[in-house]
KEVEXTI-361058 format. One record per residue (C-alpha): residue number from 0; residue in three letters; x, y, z. Coordinates in nm, 3 decimals, padded with zeros to 5 digits. Each point is the difference from the previous one (the first is absolute). Layout:
N
ATOM num residuo    east   north      up
ATOM NUM     Ala       X       Y       Z
...
***
This chain:
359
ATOM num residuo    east   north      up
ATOM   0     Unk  28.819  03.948  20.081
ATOM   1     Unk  00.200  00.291 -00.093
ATOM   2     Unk  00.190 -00.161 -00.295
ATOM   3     Unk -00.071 -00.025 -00.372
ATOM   4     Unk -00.265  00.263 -00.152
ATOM   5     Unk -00.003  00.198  00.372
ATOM   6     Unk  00.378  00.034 -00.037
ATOM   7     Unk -00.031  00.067 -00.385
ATOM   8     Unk -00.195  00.344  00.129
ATOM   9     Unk  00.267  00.104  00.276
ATOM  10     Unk  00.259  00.265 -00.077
ATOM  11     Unk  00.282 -00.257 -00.057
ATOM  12     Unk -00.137 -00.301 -00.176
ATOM  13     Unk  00.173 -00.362 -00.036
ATOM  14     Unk  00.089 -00.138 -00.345
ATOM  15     Unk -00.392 -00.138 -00.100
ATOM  16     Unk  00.131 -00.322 -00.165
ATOM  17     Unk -00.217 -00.287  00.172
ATOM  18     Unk  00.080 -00.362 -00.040
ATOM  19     Unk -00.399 -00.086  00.009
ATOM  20     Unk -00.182 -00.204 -00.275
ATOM  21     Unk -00.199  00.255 -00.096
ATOM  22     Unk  00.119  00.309  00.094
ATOM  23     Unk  00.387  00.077 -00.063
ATOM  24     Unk -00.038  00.402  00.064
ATOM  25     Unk -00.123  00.187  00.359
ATOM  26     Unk -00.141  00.284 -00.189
ATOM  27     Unk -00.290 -00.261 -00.112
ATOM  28     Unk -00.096  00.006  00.336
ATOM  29     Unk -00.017  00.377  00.013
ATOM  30     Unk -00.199 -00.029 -00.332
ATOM  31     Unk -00.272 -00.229  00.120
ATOM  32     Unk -00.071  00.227  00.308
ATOM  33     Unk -00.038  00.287 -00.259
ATOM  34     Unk -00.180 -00.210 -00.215
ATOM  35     Unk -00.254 -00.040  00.258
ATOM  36     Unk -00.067  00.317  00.183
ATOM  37     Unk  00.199  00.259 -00.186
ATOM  38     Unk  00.326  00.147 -00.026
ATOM  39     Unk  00.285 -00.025  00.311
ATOM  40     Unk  00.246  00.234  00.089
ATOM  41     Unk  00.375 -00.052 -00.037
ATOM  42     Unk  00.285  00.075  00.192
ATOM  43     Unk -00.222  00.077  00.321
ATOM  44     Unk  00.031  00.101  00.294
ATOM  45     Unk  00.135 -00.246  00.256
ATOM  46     Unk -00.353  00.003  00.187
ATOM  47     Unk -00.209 -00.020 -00.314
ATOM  48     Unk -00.111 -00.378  00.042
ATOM  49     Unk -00.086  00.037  00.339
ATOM  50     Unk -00.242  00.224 -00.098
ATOM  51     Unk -00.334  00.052  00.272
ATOM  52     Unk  00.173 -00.257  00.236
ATOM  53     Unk  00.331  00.221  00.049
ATOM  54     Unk -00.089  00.195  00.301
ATOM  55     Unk -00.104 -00.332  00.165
ATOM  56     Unk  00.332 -00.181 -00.141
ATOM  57     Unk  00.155  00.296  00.147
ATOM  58     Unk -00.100  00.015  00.360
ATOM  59     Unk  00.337 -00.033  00.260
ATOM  60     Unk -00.297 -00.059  00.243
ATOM  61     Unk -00.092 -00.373 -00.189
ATOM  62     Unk  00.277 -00.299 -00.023
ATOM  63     Unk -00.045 -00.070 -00.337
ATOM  64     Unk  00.138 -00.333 -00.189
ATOM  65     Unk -00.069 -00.066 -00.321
ATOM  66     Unk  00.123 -00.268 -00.189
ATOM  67     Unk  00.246  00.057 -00.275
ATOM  68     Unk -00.044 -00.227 -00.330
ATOM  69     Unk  00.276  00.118 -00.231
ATOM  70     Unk  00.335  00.031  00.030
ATOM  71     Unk  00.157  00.356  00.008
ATOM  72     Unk  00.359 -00.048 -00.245
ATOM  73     Unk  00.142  00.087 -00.300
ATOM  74     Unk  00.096 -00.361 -00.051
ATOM  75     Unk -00.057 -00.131 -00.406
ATOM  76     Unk  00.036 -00.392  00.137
ATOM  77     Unk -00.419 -00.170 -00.013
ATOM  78     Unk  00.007 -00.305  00.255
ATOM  79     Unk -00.005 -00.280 -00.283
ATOM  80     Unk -00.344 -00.184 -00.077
ATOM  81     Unk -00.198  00.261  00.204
ATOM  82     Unk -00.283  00.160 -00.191
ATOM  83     Unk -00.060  00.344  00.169
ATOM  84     Unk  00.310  00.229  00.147
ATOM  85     Unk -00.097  00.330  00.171
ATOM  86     Unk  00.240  00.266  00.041
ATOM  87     Unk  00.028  00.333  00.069
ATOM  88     Unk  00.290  00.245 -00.077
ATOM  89     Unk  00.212  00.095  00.328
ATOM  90     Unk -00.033  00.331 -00.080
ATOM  91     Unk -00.347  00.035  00.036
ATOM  92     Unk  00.012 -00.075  00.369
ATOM  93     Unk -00.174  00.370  00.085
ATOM  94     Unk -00.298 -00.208 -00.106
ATOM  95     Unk  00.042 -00.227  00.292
ATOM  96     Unk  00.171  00.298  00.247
ATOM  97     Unk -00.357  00.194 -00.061
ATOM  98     Unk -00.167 -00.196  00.229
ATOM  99     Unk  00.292 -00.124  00.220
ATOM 100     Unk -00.155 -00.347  00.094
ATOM 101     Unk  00.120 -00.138  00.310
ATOM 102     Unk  00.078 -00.355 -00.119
ATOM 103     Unk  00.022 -00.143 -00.351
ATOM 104     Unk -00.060 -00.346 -00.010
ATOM 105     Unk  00.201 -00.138 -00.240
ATOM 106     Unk -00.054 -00.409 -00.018
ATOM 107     Unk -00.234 -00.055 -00.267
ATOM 108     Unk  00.048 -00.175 -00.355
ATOM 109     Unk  00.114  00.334 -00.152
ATOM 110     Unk  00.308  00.144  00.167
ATOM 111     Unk  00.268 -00.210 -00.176
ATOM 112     Unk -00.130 -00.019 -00.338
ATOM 113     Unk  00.314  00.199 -00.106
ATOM 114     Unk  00.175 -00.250  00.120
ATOM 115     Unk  00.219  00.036  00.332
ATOM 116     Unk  00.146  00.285 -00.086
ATOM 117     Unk -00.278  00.178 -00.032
ATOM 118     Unk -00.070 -00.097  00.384
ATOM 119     Unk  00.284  00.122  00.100
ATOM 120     Unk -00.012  00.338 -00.166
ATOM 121     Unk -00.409  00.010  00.146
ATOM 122     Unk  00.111 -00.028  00.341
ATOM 123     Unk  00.286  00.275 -00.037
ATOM 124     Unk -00.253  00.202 -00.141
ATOM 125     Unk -00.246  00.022  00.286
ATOM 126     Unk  00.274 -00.050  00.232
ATOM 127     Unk  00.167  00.361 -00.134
ATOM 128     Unk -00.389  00.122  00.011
ATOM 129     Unk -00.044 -00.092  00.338
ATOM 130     Unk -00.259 -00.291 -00.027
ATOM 131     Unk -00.026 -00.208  00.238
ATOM 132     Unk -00.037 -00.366 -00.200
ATOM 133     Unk -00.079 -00.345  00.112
ATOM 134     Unk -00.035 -00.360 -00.154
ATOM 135     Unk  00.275 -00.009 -00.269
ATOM 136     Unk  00.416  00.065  00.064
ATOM 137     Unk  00.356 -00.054 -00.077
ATOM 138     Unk -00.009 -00.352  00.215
ATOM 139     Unk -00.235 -00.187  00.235
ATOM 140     Unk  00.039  00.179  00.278
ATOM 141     Unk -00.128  00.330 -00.163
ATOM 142     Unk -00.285 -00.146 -00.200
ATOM 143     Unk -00.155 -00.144  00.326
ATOM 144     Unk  00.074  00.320  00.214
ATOM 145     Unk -00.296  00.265  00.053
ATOM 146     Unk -00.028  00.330 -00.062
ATOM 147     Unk -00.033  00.150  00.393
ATOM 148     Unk -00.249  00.313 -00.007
ATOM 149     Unk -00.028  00.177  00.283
ATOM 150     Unk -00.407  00.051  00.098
ATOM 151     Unk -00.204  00.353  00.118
ATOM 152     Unk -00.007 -00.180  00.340
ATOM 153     Unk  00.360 -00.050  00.035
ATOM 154     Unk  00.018 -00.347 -00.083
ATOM 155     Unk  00.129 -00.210 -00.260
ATOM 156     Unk -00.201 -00.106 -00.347
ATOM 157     Unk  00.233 -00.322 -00.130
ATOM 158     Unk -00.047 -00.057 -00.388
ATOM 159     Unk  00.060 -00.332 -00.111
ATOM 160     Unk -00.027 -00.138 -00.368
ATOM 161     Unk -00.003 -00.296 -00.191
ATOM 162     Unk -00.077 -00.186 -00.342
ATOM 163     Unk -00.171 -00.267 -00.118
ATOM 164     Unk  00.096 -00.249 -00.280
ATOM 165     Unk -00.420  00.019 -00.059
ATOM 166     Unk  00.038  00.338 -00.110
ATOM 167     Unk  00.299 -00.045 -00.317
ATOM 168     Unk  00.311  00.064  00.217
ATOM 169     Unk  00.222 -00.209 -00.190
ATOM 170     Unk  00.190 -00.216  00.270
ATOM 171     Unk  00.334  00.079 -00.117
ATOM 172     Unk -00.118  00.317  00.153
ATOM 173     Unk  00.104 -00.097  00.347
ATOM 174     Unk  00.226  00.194  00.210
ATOM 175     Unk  00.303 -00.174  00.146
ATOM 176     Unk  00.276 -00.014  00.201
ATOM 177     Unk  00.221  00.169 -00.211
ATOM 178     Unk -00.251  00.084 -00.298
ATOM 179     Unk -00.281  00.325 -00.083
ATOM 180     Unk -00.336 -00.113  00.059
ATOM 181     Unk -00.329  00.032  00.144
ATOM 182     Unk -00.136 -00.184  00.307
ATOM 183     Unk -00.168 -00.316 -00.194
ATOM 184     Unk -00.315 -00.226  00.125
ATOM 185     Unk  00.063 -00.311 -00.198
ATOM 186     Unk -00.406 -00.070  00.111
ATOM 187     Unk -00.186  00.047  00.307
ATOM 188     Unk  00.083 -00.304  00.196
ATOM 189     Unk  00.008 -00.017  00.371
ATOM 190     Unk  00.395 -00.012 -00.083
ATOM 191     Unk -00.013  00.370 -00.153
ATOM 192     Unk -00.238  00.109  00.279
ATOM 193     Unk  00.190 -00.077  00.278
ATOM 194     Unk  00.286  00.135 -00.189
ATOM 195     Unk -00.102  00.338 -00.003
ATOM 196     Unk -00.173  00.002  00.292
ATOM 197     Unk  00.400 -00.091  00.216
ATOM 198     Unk  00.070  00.260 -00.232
ATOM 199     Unk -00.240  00.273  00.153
ATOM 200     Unk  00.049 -00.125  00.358
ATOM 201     Unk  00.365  00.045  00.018
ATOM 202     Unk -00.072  00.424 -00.097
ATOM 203     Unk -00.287  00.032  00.156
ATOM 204     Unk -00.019  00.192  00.346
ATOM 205     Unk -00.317  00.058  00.212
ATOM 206     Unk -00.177  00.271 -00.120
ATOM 207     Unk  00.126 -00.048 -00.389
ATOM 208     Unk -00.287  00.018 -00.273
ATOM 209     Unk  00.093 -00.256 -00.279
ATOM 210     Unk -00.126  00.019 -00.366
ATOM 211     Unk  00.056 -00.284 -00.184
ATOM 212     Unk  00.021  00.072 -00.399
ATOM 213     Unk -00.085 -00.287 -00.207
ATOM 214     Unk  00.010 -00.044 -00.403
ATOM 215     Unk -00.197 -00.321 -00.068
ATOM 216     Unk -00.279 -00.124 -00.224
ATOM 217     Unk -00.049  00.094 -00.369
ATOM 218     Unk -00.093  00.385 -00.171
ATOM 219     Unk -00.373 -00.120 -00.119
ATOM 220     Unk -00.313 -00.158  00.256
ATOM 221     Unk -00.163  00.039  00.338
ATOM 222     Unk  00.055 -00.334  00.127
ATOM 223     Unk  00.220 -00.015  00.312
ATOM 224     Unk  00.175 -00.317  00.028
ATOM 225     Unk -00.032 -00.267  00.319
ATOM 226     Unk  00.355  00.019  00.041
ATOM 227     Unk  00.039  00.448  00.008
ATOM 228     Unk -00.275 -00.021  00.265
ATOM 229     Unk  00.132 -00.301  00.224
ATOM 230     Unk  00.389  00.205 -00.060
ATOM 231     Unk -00.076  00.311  00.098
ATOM 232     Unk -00.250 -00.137  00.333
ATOM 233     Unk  00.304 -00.222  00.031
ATOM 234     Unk  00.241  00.326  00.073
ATOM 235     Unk -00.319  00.228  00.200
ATOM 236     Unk -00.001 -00.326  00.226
ATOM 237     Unk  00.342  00.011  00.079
ATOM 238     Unk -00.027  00.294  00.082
ATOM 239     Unk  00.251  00.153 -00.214
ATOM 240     Unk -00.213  00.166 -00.259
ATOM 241     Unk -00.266  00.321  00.093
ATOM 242     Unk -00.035  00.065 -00.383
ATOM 243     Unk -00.014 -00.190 -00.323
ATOM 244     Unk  00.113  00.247 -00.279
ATOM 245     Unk -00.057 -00.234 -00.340
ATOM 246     Unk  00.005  00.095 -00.347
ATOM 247     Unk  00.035 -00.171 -00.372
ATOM 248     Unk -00.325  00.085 -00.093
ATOM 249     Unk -00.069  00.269 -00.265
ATOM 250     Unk -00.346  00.056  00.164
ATOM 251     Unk -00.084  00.011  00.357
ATOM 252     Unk -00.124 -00.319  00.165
ATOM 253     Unk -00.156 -00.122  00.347
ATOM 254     Unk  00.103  00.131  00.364
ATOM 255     Unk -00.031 -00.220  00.308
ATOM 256     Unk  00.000  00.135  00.369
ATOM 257     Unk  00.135 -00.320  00.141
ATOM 258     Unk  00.049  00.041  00.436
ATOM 259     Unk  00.017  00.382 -00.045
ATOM 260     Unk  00.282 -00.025 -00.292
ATOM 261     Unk -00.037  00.104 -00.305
ATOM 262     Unk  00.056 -00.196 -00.337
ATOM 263     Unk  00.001  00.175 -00.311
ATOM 264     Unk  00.023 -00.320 -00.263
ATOM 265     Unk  00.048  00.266 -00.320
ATOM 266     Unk -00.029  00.308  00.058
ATOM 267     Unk  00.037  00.103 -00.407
ATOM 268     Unk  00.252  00.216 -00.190
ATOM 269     Unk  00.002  00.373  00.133
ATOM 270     Unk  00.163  00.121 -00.333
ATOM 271     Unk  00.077 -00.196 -00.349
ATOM 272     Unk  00.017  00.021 -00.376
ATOM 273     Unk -00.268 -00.242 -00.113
ATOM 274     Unk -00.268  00.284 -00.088
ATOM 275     Unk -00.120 -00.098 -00.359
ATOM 276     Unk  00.098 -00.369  00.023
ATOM 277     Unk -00.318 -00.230 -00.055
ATOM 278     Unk -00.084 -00.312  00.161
ATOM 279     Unk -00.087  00.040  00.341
ATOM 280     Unk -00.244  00.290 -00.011
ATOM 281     Unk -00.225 -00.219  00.244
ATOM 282     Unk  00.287  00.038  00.295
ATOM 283     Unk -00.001  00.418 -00.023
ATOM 284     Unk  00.339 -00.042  00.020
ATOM 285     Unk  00.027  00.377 -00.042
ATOM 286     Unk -00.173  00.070  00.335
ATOM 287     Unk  00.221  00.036  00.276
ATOM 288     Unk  00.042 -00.006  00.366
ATOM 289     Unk  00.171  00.164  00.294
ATOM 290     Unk -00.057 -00.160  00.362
ATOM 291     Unk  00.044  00.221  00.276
ATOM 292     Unk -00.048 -00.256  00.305
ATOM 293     Unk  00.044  00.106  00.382
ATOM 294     Unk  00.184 -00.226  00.249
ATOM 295     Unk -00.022 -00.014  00.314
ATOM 296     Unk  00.254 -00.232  00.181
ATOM 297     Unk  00.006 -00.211 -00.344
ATOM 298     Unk -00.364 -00.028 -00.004
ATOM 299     Unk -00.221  00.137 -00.273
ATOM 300     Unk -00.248  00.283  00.139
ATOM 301     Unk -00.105  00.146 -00.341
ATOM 302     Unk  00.095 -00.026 -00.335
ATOM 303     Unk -00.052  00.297 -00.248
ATOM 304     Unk  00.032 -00.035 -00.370
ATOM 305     Unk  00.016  00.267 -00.253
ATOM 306     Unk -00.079 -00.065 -00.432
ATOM 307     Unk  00.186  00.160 -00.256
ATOM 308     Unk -00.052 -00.068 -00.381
ATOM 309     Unk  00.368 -00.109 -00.232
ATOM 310     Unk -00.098  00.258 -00.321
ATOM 311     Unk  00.283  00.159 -00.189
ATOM 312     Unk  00.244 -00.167  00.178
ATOM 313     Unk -00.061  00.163  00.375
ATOM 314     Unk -00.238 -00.005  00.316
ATOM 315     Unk -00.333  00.102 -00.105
ATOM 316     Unk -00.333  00.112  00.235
ATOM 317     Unk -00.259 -00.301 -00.117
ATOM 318     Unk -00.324  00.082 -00.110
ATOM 319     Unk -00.301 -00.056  00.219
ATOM 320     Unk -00.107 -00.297 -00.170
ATOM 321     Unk  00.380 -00.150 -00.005
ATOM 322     Unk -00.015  00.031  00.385
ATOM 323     Unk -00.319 -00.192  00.011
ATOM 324     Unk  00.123 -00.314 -00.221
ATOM 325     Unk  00.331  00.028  00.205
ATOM 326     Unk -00.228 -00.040  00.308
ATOM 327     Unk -00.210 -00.243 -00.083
ATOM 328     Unk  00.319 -00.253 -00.117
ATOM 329     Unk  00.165  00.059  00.304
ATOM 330     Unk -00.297 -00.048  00.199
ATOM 331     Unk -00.068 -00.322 -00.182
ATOM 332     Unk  00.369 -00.123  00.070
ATOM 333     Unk -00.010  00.096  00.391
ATOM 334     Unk -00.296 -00.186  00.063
ATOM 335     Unk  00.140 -00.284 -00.035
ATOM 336     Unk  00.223  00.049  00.338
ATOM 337     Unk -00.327  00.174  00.165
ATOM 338     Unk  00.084  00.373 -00.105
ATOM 339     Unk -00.220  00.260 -00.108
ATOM 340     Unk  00.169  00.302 -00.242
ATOM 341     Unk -00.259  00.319 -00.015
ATOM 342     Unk  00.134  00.358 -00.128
ATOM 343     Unk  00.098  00.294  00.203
ATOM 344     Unk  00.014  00.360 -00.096
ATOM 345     Unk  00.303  00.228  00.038
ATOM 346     Unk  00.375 -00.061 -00.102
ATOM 347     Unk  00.199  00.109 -00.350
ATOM 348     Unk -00.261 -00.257 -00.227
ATOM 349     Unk -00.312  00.157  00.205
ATOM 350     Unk -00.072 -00.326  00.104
ATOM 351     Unk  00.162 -00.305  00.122
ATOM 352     Unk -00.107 -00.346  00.138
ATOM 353     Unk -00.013 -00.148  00.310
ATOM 354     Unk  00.021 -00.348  00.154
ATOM 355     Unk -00.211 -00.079  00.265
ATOM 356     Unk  00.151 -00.366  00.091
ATOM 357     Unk -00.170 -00.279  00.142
ATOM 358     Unk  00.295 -00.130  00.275
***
C-alpha cells in the first residue's frame, strides 16, 4: 500500500488533500508514524521503505508478485461515496523500479479510487516501467488476461487475478467490453468458479504453473469463510489452480496445503501507512510476511516465510520476541488445516518460519 503517508515521504509527493472523515491531509499519516516511534525521513531514497527486505525483493533469481493497493496517478477526481483513496505520485515510480517485481497485481478495492482515469494513467505507468500487470485493464479482455512469466526451468508461471465484491470493490468497478476495469467476482458461486476456471483452461499449456491472485474477505479477523475454502478447492480440483495467492487482510491469516496446492487465505499487507493508528493492536497488523514457497510441477514442496517489522514507514528486522508471537499466531491459524509453523535460522530477518503441512 504505497499510497497516502508512504507516498507523502517519496521524492515527488501527491497533493495530501484526503476526502476521509477524519483525516483530510496525508501528512497526518506521516505524523502518527512519527508520533509513535520517532522521526521519518523525507524525500528518500526510492528503496528506503523496503528497508531489510530489499535484497530479497530484489532477487532476478525469485518471481516475485506482490499485490498493488493504490493507484499510481496524478488524478485530483476521489471515486464518489468511497471512504479511503490511495495514491501514489507517478513520479515516484523508482520506488517500485527498486525492486523490479515481476507482476503487480492490480485487482483489488484500491486501484480506481481516483476514479478511471487514474487507472488508466496506473497502467501506463508500469507499462513505461516495464511491469508486467495482471487483473485490472482498459477492457475485458485485458483485465482477465495473465501476466506470462517465464520460470528458472524454462517453463511458463501464468498470473491470474481477480476481485471480490466481499472485499469493497465497488461493482461499478467492473471491466467491460468497451470500459476500464478490473476482473470482478460478483461472489463465489459455482457460476464465478467455473468462470475463471474456462478462463485458465483456454491459456493454459502442459507444463504452465498458474497462480491465481485473489482479493476477497474483509481487512480485520482470522476467520476463513465456508465459501473462500469450498472456491479456491473448487479451482485446485479442476485442476486449473497450483496456487492460491489471497490477500485483503491487514494481518496474515491461515494457510491450507489442500492435494499438494497451496492456499494462502490472507497473506497480510507487506508495506502500509497505518503505524500509529489504534484499534486493532490485537491483529499486529504491523508484522509482516514474505512467502517464499517451492513448486514442483504445481505442487507445494516447501514453503519458507521470512518477518519483517512496518516502523518508520519501511521493512524492519523483528525483534526476537516479535518473531515468537508471529509464530505462535500463525501456528494457531495453520492448525486448523493440519499444519505445523516452527522457526528456522538464516535469511535477511535471521529467522524465518516454516510450514510443515499435513496433506
Amino acid at each position: 500500500m504505497l499510497g497516502r503517508g508512504i507516498d507523502q515521504i517519496q521524492p515527488t509527493p501527491s497533493d495530501p488533500i484526503l476526502y476521509e472523515d477524519y483525516i483530510q491531509d496525508a501528512r497526518c499519516y506521516v505524523r502518527l508514524a512519527e508520533r509513535a516511534n520517532g522521526p521519518v525521513s523525507r524525500a528518500v531514497p526510492p528503496e528506503y521503505v523496503w528497508g531489510a527486505a530489499r535484497e530479497l525483493l530484489a532477487d532476478p533469481a525469485r518471481r516475485r508478485i506482490l499485490n498493488l493497493e493504490t493507484a499510481i496517478t496524478t488524478s485530483d477526481t476521489p471515486w464518489p461515496e468511497k471512504g479511503i483513496h490511495y495514491r501514489m505520485h507517478p513520479a515516484n515510480i523508482a520506488c517500485l523500479t527498486a525492486i523490479a517485481p515481476d507482476c503487480l497485481v492490480l485487482a483489488n478495492n484500491h486501484v480506481i479510487d481516483w476514479c478511471r482515469d487514474g487507472l488508466l494513467k496506473t497502467l501506463d505507468t508500469l507499462e513505461t516501467a516495464g511491469i508486467a500487470t495482471t487483473g485490472a485493464g482498459r477492457d475485458r479482455q485485458a483485465a482477465t488476461a495473465p501476466a506470462i512469466l517465464s520460470r528458472p526451468d524454462g517453463g511458463r508461471l501464468l498470473v491470474f487475478a481477480a476481485g471480490h465484491s466481499g472485499s469493497g470493490i465497488p461493482v461499478d468497478w467492473a471491466a467491460r467490453t468497451q470500459r476500464p476495469g478490473v476482473n470482478y467476482l460478483p461472489d463465489l458461486s459455482a457460476e464465478q468458479l467455473n468462470r475463471l476456471a474456462d478462463m485458465i483452461d483456454a491459456i493454459r499449456q502442459p507444463g504452465d504453473q498458474v497462480v491465481l491472485s485473489i482479493h476477497w474477505g474483509g481487512n480485520w479477523g482470522y476467520d476463513i469463510a465456508e465459501e473462500q475454502q469450498a472456491f479456491a478447492h473448487g479451482l485446485i480440483d479442476r485442476g486449473s489452480v497450483d496456487l492460491i495467492h489471497g490477500h485483503s487482510s491487514h494481518h496474515p491469516k491461515a494457510m491450507e496445503v489442500y492435494r499438494d496446492r497451496l492456499i494462502l487465505y490472507g497473506c497480510g499487507d507487506l508495506l502500509n501507512d497505518y503505524e500509529g493508528i489504534g484499534g486493532h493492536e490485537t491483529y499486529r497488523g504491523d508484522l509482516a510476511l514474505l512467502y517464499l514457497p517451492t513448486l514442483q510441477a504445481g505442487r507445494l514442496t516447501a514453503l519458507h516465510m521470512l518477518p519483517f517489522q512496518i516502523r518508520n514507514l519501511r521493512l524492519n528486522r523483528p525483534s526476537a520476541n516479535d518473531i515468537d508471537w508471529l509464530t505462535k499466531r500463525i501456528n494457531r491459524e495453520a492448525a486448523r488445516f493440519g499444519g505445523n509453523v516452527h522457526q528456522t535460522a538464516g535469511g535477511p530477518t535471521g529467522v524465518g518460519l516454516d510450514v510443515a503441512p499435513s496433506r
